[in-house]
Short mmCIF file of the C-alpha atoms (twelve columns), coordinates in Angstrom:
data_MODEL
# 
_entry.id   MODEL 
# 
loop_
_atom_site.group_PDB 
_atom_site.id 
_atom_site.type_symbol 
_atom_site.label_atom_id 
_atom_site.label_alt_id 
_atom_site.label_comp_id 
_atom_site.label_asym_id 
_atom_site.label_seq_id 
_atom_site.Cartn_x 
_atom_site.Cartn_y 
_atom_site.Cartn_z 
_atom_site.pdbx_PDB_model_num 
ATOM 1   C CA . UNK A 1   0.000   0.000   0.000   1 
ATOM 2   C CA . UNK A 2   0.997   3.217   -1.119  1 
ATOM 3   C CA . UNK A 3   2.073   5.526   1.931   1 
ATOM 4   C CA . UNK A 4   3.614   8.766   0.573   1 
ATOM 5   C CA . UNK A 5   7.310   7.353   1.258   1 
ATOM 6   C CA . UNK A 6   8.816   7.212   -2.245  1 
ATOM 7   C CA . UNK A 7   12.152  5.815   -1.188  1 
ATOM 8   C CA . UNK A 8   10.547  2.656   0.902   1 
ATOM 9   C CA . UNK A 9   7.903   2.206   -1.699  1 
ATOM 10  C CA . UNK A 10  10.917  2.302   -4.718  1 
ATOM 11  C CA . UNK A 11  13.478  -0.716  -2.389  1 
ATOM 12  C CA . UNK A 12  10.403  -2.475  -1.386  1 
ATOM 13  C CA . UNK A 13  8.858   -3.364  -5.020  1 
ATOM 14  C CA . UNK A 14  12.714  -4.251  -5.807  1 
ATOM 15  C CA . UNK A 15  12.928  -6.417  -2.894  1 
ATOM 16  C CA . UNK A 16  9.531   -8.338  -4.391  1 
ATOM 17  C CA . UNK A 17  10.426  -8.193  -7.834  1 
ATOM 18  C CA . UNK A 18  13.756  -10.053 -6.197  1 
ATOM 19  C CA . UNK A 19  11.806  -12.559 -4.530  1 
ATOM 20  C CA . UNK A 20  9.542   -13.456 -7.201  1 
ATOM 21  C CA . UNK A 21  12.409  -13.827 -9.489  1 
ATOM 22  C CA . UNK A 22  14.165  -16.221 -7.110  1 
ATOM 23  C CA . UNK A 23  10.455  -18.078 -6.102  1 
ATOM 24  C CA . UNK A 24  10.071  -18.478 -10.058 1 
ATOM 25  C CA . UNK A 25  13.348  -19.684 -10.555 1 
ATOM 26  C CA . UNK A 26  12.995  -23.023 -7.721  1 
ATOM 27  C CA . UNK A 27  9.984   -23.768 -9.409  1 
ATOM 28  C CA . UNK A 28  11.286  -23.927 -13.019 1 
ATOM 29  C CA . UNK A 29  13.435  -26.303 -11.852 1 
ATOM 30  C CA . UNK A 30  11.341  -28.352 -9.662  1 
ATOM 31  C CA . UNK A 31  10.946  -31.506 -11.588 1 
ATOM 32  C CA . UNK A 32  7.505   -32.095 -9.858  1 
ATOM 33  C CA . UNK A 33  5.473   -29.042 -9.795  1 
ATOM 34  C CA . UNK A 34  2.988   -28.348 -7.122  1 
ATOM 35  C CA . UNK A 35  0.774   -26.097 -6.810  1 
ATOM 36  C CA . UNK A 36  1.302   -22.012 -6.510  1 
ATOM 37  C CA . UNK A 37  -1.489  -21.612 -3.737  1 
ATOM 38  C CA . UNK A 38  0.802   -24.763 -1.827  1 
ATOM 39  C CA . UNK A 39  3.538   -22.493 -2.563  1 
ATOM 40  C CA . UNK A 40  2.767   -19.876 -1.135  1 
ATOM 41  C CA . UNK A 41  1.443   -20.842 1.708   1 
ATOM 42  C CA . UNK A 42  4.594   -22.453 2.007   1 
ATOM 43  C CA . UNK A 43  6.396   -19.143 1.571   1 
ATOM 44  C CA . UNK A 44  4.185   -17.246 3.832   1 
ATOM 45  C CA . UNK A 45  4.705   -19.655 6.685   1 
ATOM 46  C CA . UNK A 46  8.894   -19.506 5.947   1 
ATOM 47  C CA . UNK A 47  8.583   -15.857 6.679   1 
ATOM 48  C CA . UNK A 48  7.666   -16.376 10.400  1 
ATOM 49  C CA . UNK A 49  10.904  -15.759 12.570  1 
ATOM 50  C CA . UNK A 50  12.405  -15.278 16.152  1 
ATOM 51  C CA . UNK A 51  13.302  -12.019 15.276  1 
ATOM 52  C CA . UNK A 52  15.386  -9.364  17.374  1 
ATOM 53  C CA . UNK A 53  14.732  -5.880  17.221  1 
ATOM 54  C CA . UNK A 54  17.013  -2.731  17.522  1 
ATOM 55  C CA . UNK A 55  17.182  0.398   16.275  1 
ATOM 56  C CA . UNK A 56  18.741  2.139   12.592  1 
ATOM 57  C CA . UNK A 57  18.596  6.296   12.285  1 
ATOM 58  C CA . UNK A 58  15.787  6.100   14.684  1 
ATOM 59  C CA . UNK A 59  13.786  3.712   12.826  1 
ATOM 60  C CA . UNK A 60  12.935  0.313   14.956  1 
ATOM 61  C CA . UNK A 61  13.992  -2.767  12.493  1 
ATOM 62  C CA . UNK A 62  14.123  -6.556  13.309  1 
ATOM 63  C CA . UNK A 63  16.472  -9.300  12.026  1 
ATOM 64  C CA . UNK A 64  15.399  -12.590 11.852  1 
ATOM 65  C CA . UNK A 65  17.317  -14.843 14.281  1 
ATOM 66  C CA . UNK A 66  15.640  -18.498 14.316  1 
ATOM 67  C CA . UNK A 67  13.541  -20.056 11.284  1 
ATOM 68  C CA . UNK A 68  10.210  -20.903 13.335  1 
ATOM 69  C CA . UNK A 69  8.050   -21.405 10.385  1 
ATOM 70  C CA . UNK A 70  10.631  -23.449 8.704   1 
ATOM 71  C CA . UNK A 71  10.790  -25.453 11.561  1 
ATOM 72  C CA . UNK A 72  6.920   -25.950 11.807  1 
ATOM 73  C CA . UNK A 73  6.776   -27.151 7.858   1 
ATOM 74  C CA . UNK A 74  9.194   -29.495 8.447   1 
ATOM 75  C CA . UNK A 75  7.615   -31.008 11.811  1 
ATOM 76  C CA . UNK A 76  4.071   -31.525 9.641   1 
ATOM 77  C CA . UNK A 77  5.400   -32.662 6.317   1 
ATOM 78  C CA . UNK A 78  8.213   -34.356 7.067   1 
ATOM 79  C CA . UNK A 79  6.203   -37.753 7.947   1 
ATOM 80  C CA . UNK A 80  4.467   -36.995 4.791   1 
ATOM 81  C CA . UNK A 81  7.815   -37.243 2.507   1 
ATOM 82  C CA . UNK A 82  6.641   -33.658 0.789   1 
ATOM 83  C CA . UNK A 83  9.139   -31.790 2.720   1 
ATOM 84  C CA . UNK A 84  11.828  -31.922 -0.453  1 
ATOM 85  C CA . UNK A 85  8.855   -30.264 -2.281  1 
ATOM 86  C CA . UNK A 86  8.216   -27.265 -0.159  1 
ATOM 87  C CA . UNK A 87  11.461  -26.457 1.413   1 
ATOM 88  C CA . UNK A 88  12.695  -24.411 -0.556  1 
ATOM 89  C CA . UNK A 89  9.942   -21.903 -0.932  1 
ATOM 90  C CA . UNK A 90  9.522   -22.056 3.201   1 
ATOM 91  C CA . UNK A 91  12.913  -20.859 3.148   1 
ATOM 92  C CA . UNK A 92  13.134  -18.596 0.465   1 
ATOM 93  C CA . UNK A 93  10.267  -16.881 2.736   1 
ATOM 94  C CA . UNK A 94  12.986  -17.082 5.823   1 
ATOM 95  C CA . UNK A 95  15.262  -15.683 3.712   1 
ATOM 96  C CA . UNK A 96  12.849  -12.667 2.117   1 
ATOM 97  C CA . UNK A 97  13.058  -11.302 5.856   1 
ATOM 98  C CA . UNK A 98  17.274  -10.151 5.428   1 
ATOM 99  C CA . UNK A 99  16.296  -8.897  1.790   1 
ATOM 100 C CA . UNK A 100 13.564  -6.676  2.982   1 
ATOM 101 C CA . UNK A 101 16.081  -5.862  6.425   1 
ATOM 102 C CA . UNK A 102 18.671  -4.659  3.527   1 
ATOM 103 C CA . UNK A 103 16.410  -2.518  1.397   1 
ATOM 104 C CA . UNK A 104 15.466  -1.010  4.857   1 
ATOM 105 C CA . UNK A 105 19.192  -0.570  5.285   1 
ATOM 106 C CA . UNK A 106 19.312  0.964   1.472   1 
ATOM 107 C CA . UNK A 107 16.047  3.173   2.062   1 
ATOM 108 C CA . UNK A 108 16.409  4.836   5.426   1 
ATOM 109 C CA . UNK A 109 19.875  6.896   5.351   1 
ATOM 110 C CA . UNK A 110 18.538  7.890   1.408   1 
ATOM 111 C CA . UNK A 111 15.164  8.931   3.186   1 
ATOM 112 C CA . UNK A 112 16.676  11.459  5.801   1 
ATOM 113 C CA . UNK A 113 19.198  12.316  3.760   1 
ATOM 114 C CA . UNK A 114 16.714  13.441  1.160   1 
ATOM 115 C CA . UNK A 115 14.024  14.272  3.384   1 
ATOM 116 C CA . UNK A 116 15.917  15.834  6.554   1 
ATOM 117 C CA . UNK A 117 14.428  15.825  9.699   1 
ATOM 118 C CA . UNK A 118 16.584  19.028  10.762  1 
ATOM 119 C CA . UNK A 119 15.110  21.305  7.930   1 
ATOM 120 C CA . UNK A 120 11.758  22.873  8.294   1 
ATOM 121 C CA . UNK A 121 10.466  22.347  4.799   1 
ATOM 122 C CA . UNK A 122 10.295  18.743  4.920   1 
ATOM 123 C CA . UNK A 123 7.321   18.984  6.663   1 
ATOM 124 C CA . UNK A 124 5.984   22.352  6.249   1 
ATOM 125 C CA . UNK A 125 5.515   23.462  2.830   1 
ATOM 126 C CA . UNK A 126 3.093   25.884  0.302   1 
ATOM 127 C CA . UNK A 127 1.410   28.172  2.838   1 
ATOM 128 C CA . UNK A 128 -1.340  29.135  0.034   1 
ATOM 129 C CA . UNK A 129 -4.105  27.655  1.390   1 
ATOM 130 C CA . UNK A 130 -2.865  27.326  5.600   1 
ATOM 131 C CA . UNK A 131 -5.491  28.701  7.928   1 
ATOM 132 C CA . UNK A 132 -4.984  28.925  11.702  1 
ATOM 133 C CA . UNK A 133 -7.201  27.215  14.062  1 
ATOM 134 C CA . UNK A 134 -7.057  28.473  18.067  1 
ATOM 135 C CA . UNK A 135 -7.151  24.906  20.151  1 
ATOM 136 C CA . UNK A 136 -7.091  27.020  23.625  1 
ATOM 137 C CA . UNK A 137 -9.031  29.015  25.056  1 
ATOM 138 C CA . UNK A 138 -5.573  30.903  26.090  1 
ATOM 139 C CA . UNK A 139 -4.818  31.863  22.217  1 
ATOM 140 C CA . UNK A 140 -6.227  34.378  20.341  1 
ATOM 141 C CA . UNK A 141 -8.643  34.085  18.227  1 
ATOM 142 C CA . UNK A 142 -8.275  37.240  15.801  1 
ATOM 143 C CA . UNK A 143 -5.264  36.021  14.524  1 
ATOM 144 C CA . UNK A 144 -4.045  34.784  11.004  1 
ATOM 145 C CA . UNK A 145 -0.546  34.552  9.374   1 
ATOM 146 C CA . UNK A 146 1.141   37.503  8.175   1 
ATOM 147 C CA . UNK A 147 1.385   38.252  4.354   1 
ATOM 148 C CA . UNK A 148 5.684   37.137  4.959   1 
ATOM 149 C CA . UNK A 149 4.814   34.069  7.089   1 
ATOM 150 C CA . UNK A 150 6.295   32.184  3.818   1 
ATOM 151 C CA . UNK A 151 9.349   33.910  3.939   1 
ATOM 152 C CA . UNK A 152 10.043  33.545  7.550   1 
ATOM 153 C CA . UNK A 153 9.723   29.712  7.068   1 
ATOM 154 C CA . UNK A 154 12.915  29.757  4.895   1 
ATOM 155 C CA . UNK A 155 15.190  30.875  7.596   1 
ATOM 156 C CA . UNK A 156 13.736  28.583  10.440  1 
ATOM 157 C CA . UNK A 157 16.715  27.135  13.383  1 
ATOM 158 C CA . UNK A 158 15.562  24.165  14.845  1 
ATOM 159 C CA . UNK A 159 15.375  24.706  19.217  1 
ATOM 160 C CA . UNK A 160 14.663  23.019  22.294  1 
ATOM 161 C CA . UNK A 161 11.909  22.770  24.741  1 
ATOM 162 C CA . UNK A 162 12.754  22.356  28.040  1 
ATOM 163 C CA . UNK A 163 9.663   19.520  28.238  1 
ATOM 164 C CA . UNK A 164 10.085  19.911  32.505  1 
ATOM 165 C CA . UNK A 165 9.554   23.542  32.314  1 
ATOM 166 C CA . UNK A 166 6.933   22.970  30.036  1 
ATOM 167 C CA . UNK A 167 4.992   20.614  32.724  1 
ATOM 168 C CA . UNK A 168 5.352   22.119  34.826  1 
ATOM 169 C CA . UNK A 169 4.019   25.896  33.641  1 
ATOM 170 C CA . UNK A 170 0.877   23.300  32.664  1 
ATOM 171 C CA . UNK A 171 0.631   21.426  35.998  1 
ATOM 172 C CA . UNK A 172 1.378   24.123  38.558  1 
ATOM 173 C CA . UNK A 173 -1.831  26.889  37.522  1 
ATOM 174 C CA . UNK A 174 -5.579  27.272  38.078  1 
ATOM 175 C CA . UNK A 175 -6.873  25.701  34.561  1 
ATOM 176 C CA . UNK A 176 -8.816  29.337  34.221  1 
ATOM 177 C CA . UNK A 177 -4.890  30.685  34.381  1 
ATOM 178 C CA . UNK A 178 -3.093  28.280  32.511  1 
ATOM 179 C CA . UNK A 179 -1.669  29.218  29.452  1 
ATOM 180 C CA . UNK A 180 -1.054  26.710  26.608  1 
ATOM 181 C CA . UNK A 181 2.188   26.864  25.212  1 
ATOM 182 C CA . UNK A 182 0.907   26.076  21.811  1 
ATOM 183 C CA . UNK A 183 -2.571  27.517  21.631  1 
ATOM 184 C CA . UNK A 184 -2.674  27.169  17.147  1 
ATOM 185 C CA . UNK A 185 -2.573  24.726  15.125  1 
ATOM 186 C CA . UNK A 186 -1.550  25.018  11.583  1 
ATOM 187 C CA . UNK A 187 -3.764  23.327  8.725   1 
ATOM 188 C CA . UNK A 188 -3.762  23.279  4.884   1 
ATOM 189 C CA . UNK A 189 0.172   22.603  4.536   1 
ATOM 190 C CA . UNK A 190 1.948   19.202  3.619   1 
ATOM 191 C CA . UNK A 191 5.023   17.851  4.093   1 
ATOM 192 C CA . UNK A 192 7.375   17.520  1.075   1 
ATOM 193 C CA . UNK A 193 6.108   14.971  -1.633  1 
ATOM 194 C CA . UNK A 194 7.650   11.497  -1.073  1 
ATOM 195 C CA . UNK A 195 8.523   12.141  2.479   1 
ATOM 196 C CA . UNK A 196 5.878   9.940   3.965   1 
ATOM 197 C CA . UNK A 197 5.489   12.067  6.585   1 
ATOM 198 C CA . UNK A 198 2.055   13.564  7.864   1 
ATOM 199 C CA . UNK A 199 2.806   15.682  10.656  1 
ATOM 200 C CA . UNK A 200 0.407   17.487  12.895  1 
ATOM 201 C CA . UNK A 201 1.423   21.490  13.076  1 
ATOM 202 C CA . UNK A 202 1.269   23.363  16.160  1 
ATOM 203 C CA . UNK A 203 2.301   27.437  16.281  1 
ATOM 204 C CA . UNK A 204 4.016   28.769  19.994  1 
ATOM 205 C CA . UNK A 205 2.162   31.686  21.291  1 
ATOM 206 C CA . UNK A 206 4.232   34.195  19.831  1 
ATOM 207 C CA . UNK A 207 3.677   32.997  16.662  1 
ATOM 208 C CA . UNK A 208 8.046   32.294  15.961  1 
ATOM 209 C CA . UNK A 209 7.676   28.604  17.252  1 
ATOM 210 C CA . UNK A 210 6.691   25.478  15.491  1 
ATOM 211 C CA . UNK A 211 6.113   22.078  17.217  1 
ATOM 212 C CA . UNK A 212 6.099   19.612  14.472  1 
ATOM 213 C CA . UNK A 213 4.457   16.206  15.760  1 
ATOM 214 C CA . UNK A 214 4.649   12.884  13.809  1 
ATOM 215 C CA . UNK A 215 4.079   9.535   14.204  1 
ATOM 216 C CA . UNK A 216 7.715   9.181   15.676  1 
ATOM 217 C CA . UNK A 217 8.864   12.294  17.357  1 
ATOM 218 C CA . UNK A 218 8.184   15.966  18.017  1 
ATOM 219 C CA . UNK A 219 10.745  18.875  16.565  1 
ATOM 220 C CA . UNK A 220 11.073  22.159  17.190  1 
ATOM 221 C CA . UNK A 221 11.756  25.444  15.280  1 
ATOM 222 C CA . UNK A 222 11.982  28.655  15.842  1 
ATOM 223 C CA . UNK A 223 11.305  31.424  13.200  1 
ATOM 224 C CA . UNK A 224 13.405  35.112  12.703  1 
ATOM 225 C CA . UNK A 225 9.763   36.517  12.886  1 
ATOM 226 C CA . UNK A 226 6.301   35.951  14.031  1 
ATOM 227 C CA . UNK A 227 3.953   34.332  11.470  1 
ATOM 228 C CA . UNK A 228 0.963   35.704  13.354  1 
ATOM 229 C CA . UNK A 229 -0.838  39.175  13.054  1 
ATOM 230 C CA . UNK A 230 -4.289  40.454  14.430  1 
ATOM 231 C CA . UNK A 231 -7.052  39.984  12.153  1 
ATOM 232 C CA . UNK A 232 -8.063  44.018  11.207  1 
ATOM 233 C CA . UNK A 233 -11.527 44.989  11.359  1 
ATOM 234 C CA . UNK A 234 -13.006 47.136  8.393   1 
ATOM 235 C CA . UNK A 235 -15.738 48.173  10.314  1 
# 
């Protein structure tokens, strides 16, 4: 399925088109053919591992370790004398786990090295049609971004939040005092094409910081200039 990551979708159909060349390939040569459903059901069960898991540029990957559902085809069709006839599809699918661990290996350093999670405009971009929505009752709602808000997004710096600080401005005041640190949120942009990413956009009071949130982690820029100005009233 098709999930906006260009680089993973590009290693992963080569990784398939690599399996299917090397599933077609045992079963020219098989010199008594059975049939492709058997086979891949065969294949499918191969692919279940002991795997370990660890971590590559921030991205949680798993190597396969021990060849469970090799193991289990053998201990059923072994009695049965078909095991010649199905082991190597069970474990071509053991072995389809390392070729999709090294097209991850391929993919991710080309992904943030393309895509980088340190620049702004991987995840912001085309402020046409952005709108500003207040999410606290601490924000201000006669707000919207300034006619140079695109501008000040080239020259972003990514910063830090002190996340302690942060708690504890939120936990430590009457909720009809509290002020949100993040009181916008910013809707109608996308992240670069191909990225993958589909990050939730939320503007800093002053209008200079952006709290990008994605499935994985939370970043943090800062802008030369407020994006925000009062709404003016022609009456």
């Amino acid at each position: 399925m098709w999930d906006g990551n260009i680089t993973t979708t590009i290693t992963a159909t080569m990784s398939w088109g690599i399996i299917l060349m090397l599933v077609l390939n045992v079963y020219r040569k098989q010199a008594e053919k059975v049939a492709l459903w058997k086979i891949l059901i065969a294949y499918i069960i191969g692919l279940v591992s002991f795997s370990i898991s660890f971590q590559y540029f921030g991205e949680g990957l798993k190597i396969a370790i021990l060849p469970l559902g090799v193991w289990l085809l053998f201990a059923v069709l072994y009695r049965r004398k078909s095991w010649q006839r199905y082991r190597k599809f069970a474990w071509l699918g053991f072995l389809s786990n390392f070729i999709f661990l090294g097209s991850a290996f391929i993919s991710i350093p080309i992904h943030h090295w393309i895509y980088p999670q340190n620049e702004l405009n991987t995840f912001v971009t085309d402020l046409s049609d952005a709108t500003i929505i207040v999410t606290h009752p601490s924000g201000n709602a006669q707000v919207q971004l300034t006619p140079q808000a695109a501008e000040a997004l080239e020259q972003p710096q990514q910063g830090y939040i002190d996340s302690i600080e942060w708690y504890n401005e939120l936990a430590f005041q009457e909720p009809t005092d509290r002020q949100e640190k993040f009181p916008y949120l910013l809707l109608g942009t996308t992240a670069r094409w191909g990225s993958g990413y589909k990050p939730t956009v939320f503007l800093e009071r002053d209008g200079k910081g952006l709290l990008i949130t994605t499935e994985k982690k939370q970043l943090y820029f800062r802008t030369p200039q407020s994006l925000l100005s009062e709404v003016t009233s022609h009456d």
